[in-house]
N, C-alpha and C positions, 0 to 999 in steps of 0.2 A: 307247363313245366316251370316257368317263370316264379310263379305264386307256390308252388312246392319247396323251391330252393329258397326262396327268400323264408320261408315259415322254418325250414329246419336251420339256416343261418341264425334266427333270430331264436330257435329253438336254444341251438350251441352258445352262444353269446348269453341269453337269460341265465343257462346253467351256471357259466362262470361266473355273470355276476351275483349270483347268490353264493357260490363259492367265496369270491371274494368278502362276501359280506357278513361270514358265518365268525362265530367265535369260539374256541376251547378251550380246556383246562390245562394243557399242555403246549408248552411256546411251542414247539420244534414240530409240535403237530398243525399249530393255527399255522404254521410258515410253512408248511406241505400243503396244507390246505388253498392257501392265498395263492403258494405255486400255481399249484393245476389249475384254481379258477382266472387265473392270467394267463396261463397256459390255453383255457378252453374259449378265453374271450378274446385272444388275438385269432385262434380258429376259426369263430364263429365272425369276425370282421371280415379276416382274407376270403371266408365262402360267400361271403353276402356280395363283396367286390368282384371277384375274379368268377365265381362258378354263376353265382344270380344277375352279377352286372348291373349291381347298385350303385358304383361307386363308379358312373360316367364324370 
């Protein structure tokens, strides 16, 4: 179960960081955009820490 949780941690985490790293034509859009992939990469840390117990 260990190796499951850490793959989809790392799953949720990769997402954001491409989130984060995407660019568009629209300001108001790239800054909705950057939200959610900060949004989706603080997720993907707290799951890797707390649910996989990466973070001894």
């Amino acid at each position: 179960m260990r190796i499951i949780h850490t793959i989809i941690g790392l799953l949720i985490t990769f997402i954001g960081l491409a989130l984060l790293s995407t660019t568009m034509d629209a300001a108001i859009r790239n800054m909705m955009v950057k939200v959610y992939g900060i949004i989706l990469m603080s997720i993907g840390v707290f799951y890797l820490k707390k649910i996989a117990k990466l973070g001894k």
